[in-house]
C-alpha positions in Angstrom: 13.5 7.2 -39.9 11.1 6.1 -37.3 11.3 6.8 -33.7 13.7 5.6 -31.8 14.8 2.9 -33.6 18.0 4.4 -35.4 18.7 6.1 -32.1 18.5 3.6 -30.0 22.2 2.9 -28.6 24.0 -0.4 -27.3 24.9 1.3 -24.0 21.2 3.0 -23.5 20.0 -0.9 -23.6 19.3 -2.6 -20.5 18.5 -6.2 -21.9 19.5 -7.6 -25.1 17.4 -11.0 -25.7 19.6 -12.7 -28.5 18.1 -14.5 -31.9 19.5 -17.9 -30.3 17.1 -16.7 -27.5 13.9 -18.5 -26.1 12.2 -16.9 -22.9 9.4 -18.2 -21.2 7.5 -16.7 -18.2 7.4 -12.9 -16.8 10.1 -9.9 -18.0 10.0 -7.1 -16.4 12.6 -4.4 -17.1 13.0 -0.8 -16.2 15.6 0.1 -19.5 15.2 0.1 -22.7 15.1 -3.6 -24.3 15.8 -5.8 -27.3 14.2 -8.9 -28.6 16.0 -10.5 -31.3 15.1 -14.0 -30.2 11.8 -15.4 -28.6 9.9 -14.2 -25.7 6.6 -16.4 -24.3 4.7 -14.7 -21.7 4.6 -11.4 -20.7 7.4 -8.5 -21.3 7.1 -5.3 -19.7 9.5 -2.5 -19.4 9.3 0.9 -18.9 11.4 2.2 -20.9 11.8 1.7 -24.7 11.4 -1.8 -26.1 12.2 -2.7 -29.8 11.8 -6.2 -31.4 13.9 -6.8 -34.7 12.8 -8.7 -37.2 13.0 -12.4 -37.0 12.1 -12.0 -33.6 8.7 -13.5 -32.3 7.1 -12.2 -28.8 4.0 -14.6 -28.1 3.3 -12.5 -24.6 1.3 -9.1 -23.4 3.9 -6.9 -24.2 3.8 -3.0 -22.0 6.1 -0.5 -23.1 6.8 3.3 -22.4 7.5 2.9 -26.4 7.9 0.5 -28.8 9.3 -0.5 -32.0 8.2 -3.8 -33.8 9.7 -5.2 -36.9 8.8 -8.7 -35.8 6.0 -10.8 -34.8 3.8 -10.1 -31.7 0.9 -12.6 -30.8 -0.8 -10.3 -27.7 -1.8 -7.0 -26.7 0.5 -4.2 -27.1 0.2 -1.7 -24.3 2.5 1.5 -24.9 2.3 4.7 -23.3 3.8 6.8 -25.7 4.7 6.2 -29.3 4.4 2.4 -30.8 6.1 2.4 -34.6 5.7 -0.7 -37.0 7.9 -1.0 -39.6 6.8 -2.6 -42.6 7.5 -6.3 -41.7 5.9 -6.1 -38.7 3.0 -8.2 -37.8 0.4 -8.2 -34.7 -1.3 -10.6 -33.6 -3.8 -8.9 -30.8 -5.3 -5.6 -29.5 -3.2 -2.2 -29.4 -3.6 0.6 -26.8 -1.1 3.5 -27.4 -0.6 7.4 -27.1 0.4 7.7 -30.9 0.9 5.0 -34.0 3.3 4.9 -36.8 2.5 2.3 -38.8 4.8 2.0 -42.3 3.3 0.2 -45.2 3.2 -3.7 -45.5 2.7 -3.9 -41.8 -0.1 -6.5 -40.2 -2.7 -5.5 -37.6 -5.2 -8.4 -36.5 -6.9 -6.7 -34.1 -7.9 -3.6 -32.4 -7.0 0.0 -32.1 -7.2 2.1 -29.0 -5.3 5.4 -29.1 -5.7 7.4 -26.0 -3.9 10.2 -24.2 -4.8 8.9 -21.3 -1.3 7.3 -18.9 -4.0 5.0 -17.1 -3.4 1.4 -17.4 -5.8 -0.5 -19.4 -6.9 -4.0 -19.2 -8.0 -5.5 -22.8 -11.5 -7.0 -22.4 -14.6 -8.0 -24.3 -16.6 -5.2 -25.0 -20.5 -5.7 -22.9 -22.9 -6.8 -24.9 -20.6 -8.9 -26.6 -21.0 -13.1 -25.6 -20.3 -16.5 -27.4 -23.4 -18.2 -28.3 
């Protein structure tokens, strides 16, 4: 199917964050990572990240790649490939290599699709101010 997500094994994964989870502050990883649970904050790994569904990640999330099938309120910063499977729903501004996106799943937000490997930092576009 998509990406990673079928290949993704238990012993490849670094951190698995339970669905009885709730994690508040900074994650940083180097492995590939799980979110079944909750994550507040910001999540970063770089290596593969996927977030199940049921799962909700209210953080900037930063990724090598990533798979969501849950709900992500932030930016999404991957360097490679980000898939969304169908029931996945984002919340916030995407900057990635390639997209997959399956139908039924929720952008709110936008789009920036880049070969570039250089970091990005989401701001307001000039010319843009609250009145």
């Amino acid at each position: 199917m998509i990406m990673f997500e079928k290949k993704m094994e238990t012993e490849k994964v670094e951190t698995i964050i339970g669905s009885g989870v709730k994690l508040e502050g900074t994650f940083v990883a180097s492995g590939n990572v799980i979110v079944r649970g909750e994550v507040q904050g910001s999540l970063e790994t770089k290596g593969d990240l996927r977030v199940e569904q049921g799962a909700l990640v209210v953080a900037e999330v930063k990724a090598g790649n990533a798979y969501i099938a849950g709900v992500v309120k932030g930016n999404i910063s991957v360097n490679e490939k980000l898939s969304l499977d169908k029931q996945a729903k984002i919340e916030g501004d995407i900057r990635c290599k390639s997209l997959l996106v399956e139908e039924g799943a929720e952008i709110n937000g936008r789009c920036t699709m880049s070969d570039s490997k250089k970091e990005e930092v989401f701001e307001e576009e000039e010319g843009e101010e609250e009145e």
